[in-house]
LOVEXMI-82577 format. One line per 3 residues: number of its first residue (from 1); their letters; for each residue x, y, z of C-alpha. Coordinates in Angstrom, 1 decimal. Example, Ala and Ser with C-alpha at 12.3 -4.5 7.8 and 13.67 -1.06 7.14 Angstrom:
BEGIN
1) AS) 12.3 -4.5 7.8 | 13.7 -1.1 7.1
This chain:
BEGIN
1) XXX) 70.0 105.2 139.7 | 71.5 106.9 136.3 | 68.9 107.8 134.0
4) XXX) 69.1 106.2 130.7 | 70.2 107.6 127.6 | 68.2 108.3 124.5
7) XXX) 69.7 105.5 122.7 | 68.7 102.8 125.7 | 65.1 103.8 125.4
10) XXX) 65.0 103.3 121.8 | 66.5 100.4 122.0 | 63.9 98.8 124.8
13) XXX) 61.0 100.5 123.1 | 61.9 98.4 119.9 | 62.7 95.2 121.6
16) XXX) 58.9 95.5 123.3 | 57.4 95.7 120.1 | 59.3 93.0 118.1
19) XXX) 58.9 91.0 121.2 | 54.7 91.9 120.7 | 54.6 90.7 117.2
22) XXX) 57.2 87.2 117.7 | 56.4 86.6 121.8 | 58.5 83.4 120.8
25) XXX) 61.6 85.1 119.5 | 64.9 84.1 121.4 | 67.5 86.7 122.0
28) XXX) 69.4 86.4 118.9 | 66.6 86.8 116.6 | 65.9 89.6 118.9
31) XXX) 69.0 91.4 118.7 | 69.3 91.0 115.0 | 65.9 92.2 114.6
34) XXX) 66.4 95.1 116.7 | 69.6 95.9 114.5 | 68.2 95.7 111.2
37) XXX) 65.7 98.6 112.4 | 68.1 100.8 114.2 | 70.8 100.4 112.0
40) XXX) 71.4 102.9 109.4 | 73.3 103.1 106.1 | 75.6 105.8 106.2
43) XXX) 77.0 105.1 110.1 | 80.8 103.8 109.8 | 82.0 100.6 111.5
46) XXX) 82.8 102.5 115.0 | 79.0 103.7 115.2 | 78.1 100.3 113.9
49) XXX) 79.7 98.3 116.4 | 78.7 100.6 119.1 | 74.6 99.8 118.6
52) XXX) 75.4 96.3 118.2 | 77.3 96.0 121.6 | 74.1 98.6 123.1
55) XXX) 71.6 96.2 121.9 | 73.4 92.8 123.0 | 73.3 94.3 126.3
58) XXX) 69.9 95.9 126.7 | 68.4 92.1 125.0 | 70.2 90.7 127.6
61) XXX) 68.9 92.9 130.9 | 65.6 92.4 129.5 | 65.6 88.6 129.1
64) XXX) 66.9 88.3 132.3 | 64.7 90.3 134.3 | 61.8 88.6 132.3
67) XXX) 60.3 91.8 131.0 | 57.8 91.1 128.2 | 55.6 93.1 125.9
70) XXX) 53.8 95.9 127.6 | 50.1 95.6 129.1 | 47.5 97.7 126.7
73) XXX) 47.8 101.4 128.4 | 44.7 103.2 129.6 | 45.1 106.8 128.6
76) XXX) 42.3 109.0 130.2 | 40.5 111.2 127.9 | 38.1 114.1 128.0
79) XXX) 34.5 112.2 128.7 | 31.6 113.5 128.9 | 29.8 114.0 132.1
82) XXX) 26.0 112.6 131.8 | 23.7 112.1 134.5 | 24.0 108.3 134.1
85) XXX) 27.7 108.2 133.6 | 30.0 107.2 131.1 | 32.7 104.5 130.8
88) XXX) 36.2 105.8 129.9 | 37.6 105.0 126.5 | 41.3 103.1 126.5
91) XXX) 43.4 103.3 123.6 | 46.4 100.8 123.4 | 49.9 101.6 124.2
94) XXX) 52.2 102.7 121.1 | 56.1 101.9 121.2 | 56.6 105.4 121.7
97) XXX) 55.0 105.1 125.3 | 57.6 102.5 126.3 | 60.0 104.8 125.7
100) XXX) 59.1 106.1 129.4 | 61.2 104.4 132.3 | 59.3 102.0 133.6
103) XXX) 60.6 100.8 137.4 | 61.4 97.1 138.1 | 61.3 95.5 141.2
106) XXX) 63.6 92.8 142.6 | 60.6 90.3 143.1 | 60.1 90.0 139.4
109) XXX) 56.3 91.4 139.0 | 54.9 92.9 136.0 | 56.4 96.5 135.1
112) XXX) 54.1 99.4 136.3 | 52.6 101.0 132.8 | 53.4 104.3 132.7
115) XXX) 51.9 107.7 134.3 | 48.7 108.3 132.5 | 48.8 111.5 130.3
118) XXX) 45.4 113.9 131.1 | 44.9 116.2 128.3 | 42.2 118.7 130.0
121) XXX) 40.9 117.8 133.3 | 38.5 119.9 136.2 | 42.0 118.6 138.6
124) XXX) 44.6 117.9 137.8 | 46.1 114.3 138.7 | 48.2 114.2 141.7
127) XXX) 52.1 114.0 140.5 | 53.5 110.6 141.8 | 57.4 110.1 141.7
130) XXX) 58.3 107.1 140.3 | 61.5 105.3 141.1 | 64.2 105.7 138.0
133) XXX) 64.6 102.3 136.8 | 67.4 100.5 138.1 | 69.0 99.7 134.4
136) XXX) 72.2 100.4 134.8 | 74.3 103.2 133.3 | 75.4 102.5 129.6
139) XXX) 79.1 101.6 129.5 | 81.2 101.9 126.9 | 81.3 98.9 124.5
142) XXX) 82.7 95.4 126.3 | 83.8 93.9 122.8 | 86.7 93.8 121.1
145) XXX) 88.9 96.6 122.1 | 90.6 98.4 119.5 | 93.6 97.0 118.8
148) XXX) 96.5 98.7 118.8 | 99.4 98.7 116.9 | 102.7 97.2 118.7
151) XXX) 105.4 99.7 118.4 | 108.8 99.0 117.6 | 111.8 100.5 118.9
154) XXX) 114.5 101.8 116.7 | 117.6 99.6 116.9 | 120.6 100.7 118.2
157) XXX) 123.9 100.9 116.7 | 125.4 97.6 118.2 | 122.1 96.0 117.1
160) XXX) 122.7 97.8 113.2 | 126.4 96.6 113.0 | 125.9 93.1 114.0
163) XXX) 123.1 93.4 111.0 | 125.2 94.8 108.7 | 128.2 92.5 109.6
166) XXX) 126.0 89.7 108.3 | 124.4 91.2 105.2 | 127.6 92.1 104.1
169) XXX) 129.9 89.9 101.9 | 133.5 90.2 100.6 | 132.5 88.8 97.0
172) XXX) 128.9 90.4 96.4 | 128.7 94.4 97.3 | 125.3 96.0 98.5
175) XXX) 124.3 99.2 97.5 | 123.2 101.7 100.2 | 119.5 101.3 99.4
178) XXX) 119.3 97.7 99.8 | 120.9 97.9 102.7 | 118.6 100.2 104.4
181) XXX) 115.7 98.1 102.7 | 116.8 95.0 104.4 | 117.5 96.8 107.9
184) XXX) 113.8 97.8 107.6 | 112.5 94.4 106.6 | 114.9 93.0 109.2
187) XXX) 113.7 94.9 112.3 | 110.3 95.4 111.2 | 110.2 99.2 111.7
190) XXX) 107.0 101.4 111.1 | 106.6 104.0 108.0 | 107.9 107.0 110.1
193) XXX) 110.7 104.9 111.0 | 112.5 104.3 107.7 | 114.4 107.7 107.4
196) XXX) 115.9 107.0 111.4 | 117.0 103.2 110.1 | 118.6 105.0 106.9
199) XXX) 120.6 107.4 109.0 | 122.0 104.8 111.5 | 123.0 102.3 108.5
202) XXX) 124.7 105.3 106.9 | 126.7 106.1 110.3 | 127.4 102.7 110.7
205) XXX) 128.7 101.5 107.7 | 131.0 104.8 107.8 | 132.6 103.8 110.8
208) XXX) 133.2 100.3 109.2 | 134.4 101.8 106.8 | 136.9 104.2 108.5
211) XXX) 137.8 101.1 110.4 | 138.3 99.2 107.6 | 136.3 96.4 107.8
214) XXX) 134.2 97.7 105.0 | 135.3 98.7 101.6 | 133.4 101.5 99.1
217) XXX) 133.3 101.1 96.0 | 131.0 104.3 94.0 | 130.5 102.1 91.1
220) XXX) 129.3 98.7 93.1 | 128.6 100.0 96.6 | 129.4 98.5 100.1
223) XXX) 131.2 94.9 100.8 | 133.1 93.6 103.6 | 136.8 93.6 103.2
226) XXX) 138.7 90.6 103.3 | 141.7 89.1 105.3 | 144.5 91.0 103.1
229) XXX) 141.8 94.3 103.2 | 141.2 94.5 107.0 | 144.1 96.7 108.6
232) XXX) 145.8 94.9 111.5 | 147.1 96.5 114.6 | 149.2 95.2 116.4
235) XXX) 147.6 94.4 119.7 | 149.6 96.5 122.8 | 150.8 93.6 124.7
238) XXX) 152.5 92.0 121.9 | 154.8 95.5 121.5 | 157.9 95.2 123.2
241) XXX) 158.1 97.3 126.1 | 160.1 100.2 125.3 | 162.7 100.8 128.1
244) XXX) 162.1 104.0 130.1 | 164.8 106.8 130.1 | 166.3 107.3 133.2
247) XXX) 165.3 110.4 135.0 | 168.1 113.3 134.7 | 168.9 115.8 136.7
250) XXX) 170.1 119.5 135.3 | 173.4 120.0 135.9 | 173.7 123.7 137.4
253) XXX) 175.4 125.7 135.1 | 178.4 127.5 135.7 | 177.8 131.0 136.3
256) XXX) 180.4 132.7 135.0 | 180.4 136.9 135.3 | 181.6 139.0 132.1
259) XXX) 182.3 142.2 132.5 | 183.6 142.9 128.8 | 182.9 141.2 125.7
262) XXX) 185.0 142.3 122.7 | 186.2 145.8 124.7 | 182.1 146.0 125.6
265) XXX) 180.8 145.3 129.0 | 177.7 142.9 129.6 | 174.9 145.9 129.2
268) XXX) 176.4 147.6 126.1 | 176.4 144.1 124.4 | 173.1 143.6 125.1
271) XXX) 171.5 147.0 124.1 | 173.4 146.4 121.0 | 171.6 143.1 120.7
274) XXX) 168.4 144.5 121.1 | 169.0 147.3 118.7 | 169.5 145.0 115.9
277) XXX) 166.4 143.0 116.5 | 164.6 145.8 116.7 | 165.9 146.7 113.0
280) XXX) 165.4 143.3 111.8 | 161.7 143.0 113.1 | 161.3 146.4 111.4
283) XXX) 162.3 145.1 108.2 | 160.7 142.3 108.3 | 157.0 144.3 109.0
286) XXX) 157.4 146.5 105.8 | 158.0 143.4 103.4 | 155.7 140.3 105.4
289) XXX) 152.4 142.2 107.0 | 149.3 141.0 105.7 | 148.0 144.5 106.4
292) XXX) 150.7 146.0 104.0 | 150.1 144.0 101.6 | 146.1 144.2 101.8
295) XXX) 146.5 147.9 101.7 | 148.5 148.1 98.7 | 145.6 145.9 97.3
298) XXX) 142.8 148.2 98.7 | 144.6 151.1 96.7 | 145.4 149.6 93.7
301) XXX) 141.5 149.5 93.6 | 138.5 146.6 92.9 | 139.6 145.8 89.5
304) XXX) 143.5 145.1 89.8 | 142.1 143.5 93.1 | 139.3 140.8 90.8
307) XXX) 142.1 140.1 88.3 | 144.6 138.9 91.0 | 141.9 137.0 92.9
310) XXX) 141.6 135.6 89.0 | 145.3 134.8 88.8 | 146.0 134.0 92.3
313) XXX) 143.3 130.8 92.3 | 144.0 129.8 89.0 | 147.3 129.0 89.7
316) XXX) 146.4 127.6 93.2 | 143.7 124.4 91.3 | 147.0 123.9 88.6
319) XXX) 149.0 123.2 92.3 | 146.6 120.8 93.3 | 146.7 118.9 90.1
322) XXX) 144.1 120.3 88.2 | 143.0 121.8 85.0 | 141.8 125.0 84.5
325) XXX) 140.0 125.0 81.2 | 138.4 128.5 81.3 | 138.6 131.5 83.6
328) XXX) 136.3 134.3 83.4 | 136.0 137.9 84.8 | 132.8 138.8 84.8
331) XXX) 131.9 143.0 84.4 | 129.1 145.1 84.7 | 126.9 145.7 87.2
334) XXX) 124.1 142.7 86.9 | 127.2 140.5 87.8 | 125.1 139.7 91.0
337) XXX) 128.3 139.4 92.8 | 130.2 136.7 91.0 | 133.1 138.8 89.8
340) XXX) 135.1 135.2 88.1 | 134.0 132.2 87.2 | 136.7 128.9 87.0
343) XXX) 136.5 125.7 85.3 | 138.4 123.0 87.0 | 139.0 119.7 85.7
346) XXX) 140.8 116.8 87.5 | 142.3 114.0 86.3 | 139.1 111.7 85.5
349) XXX) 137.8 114.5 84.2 | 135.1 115.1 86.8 | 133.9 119.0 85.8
352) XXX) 133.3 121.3 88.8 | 132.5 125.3 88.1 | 133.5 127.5 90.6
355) XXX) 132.4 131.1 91.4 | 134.7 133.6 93.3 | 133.4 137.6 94.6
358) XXX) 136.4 139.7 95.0 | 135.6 142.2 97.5 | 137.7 145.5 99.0
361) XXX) 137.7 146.6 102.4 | 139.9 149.3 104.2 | 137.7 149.3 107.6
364) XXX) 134.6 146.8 108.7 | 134.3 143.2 108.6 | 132.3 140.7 105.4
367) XXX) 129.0 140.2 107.4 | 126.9 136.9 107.4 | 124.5 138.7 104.9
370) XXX) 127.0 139.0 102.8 | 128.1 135.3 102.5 | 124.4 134.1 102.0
373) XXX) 123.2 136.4 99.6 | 126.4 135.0 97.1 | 126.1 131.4 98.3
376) XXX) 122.3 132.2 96.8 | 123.0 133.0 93.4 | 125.6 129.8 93.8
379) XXX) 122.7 127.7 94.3 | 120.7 129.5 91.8 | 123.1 129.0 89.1
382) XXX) 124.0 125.9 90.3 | 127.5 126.3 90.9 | 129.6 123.6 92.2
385) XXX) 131.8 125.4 94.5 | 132.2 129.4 95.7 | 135.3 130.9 97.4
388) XXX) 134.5 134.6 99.0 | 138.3 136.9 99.2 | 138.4 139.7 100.9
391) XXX) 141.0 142.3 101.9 | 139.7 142.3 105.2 | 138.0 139.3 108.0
394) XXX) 134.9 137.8 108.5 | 132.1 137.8 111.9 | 132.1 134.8 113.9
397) XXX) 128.5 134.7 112.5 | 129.9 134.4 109.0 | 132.8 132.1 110.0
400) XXX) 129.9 129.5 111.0 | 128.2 129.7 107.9 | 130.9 128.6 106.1
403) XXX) 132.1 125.8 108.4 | 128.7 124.5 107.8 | 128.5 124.6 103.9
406) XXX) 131.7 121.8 102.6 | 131.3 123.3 99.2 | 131.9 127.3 100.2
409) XXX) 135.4 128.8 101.3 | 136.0 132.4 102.9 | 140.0 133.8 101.9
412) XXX) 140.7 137.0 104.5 | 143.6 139.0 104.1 | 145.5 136.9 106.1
415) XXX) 145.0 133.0 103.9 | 145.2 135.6 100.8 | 148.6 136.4 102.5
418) XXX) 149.6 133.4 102.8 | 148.9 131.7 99.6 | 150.4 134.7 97.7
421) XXX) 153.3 134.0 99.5 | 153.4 130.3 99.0 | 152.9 130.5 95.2
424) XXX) 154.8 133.5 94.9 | 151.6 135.1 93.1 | 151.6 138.8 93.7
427) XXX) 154.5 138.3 96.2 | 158.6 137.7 95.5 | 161.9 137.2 97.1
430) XXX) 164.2 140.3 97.0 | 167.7 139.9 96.7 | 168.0 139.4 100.6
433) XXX) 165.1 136.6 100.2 | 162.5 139.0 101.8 | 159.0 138.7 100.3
436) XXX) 158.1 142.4 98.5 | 155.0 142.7 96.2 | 155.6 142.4 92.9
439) XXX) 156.5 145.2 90.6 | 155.3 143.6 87.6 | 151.7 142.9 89.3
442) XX) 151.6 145.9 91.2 | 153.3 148.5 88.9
């Protein structure tokens, strides 16, 4: 049989005594007695509950196997010996005694009192083994189990625009918040859930929205568009059927042999072709090679190079209709890399400040390094938009940096090329209409 616990003997030793002071107590007032004693002040409701579902149990063995308050205990003691003898003195049984198991049988007879304890005998008592008694092993508490908390799956995004097709009305726009309040409120998410529920209404309602079955408005927020609002396709069955061309077969061309062509046979033409090609593409590297034209840069040196990035961007925000209201070259060498500084204004007057780092290079790419030490003094200065220009390229590290930041742009020699070209900054037309640099820029 298990051998009881600690606690179970505590427990039965102080249901023997209350049941020695009230014989006539029933098993309530016996577990509630038992509680107030063992109880104690600082255990928290776990522990609590625990001793009360110990002691309902234990009150409950007992009273059914009919055990009662213990027989008075004779403990032997040191006598002493006389010729005519001596009776044995017997001092009653404490609670602490019953704390010994104490076997039960299955006929119901009175529990055998415990072992006597000998403190100094001539022989020692023979050692009897007693059966453990058959109280069965404590469990762990039958009541109430701890209730747990449901959990609650995160909708999904058929689920989110059906919700959002109903909280959204054509004359009474939401704002993004509420929305994600009532999404919450709706599908009864948990606390960790809120910011998952916030990033599906935001996908959603940018889909309906690049649908067009929802309309953004900064000012009011999100509505649903109405009938003259919602774009229309028309649906493919209703297009008339567009007749198919007729397959046609290539004709075989004529093959017709040339020996001469204006007193020049087939060959000599064709050399002659080539030649001139050959001349034109020639022509056409000296005065439209983006590694010219970044070499002329790289020699005309860092500071022609900052003040043409400074011209060269300026006039590219006045292309795309906006104001430049100050331009800046910054010098010396605490710069921390920001060589000019732009002031753009569009046409409601939204402000943005925009920092650009001018940097040279003959051999060797811009490293990702690079990039994120500037776009750090962006942040730091709290810039609204950065634009890196080199002479040179970037790594395919650096390259993903930038496609990952919407408020950074890299320029390498061959996008400075080409908007130099297309703005005529830096770049002009000759008198044949080739591109050459410009003499008044570049001297």
């Amino acid at each position: 049989m298990p051998k009881e616990t600690g606690r179970t003997q505590l427990i039965r030793a102080t249901v023997l005594e209350i049941k020695k002071e009230n014989p006539d107590a029933d098993e309530r007032l016996l577990r509630e007695a038992v509680f107030g004693k063992l109880a104690e002040s600082d255990a928290d409701e776990k522990e609590t509950q625990r001793l009360k579902e110990s002691i309902r149990r234990i009150v409950s063995q007992m009273q059914a196997s009919g055990d009662k308050a213990p027989k008075k205990a004779t403990t032997r003691k040191k006598r002493d010996r006389n010729p005519k003898g001596g009776e044995e003195t017997a001092v009653a049984a404490t609670p602490s005694d019953a704390l010994q198991p104490t076997p039960e049988n299955d006929a119901g007879s009175e529990p055998t009192p415990a072992a006597p304890v000998t403190e100094t005998t001539e022989q020692p008592a023979p050692k009897t083994k007693t059966p453990a008694p058959e109280t069965p092993e404590e469990t762990p508490r039958e009541g109430k189990a701890e209730e747990k908390r449901p959990t609650v799956r995160m909708p999904k995004a058929k689920q989110m625009n059906d919700f959002l097709s109903g909280a959204l009305h054509e004359d009474a726009p939401e704002k993004e918040e509420t929305l994600v309040g009532q999404a919450v409120a709706f599908f009864g998410v948990s606390g960790e859930q809120v910011n998952g529920v916030r990033g599906l209404v935001i996908q959603c309602l940018m889909e309906q929205k690049k649908s067009g079955a929802v309309v953004f408005d900064r000012a009011t927020g999100y509505r649903k568009a109405n009938s003259e609002e919602v774009k229309t396709d028309v649906p493919a069955e209703s297009k008339p059927a567009e007749p198919k061309p007729e397959p046609t077969v290539a004709k075989p061309v004529p093959q017709v042999q040339v020996k001469r062509v204006s007193g020049r046979t087939k060959t000599e033409a064709r050399a002659l072709r080539k030649t001139e090609l050959e001349s034109r593409k020639g022509t056409a590297r000296l005065t439209l090679n983006e590694n010219r034209f970044a070499e002329q840069i790289n020699r005309a040196g860092g500071a022609f190079f900052t003040e043409f990035v400074a011209r060269l961007f300026e006039g590219w925000f006045r292309s795309r209709g906006l104001t430049v209201c100050g331009r800046y070259v910054v010098d010396g060498s605490d710069d921390k890399g920001v060589d000019v500084i732009l002031h753009t204004v569009d046409e409601l007057g939204l402000r943005d400040v925009v920092f650009l780092q001018a940097k040279t290079r003959s051999s060797g790419q811009v490293t990702l390094k690079e990039l994120r030490e500037f776009y750090g003094v962006m942040a730091a200065e709290k810039a609204d938009k950065g634009l890196f220009v080199t002479t040179s390229t970037f790594t395919t590290d650096a390259v993903t940096f930038v496609r990952a930041h919407p408020d950074f742009a890299a320029v390498d020699k061959y996008a400075l090329f080409a908007l130099a070209s297309r703005l005529k900054i830096g770049l002009i037309e000759n008198e044949g209409g080739a591109l050459v640099p410009d003499p008044d820029l570049f001297g």
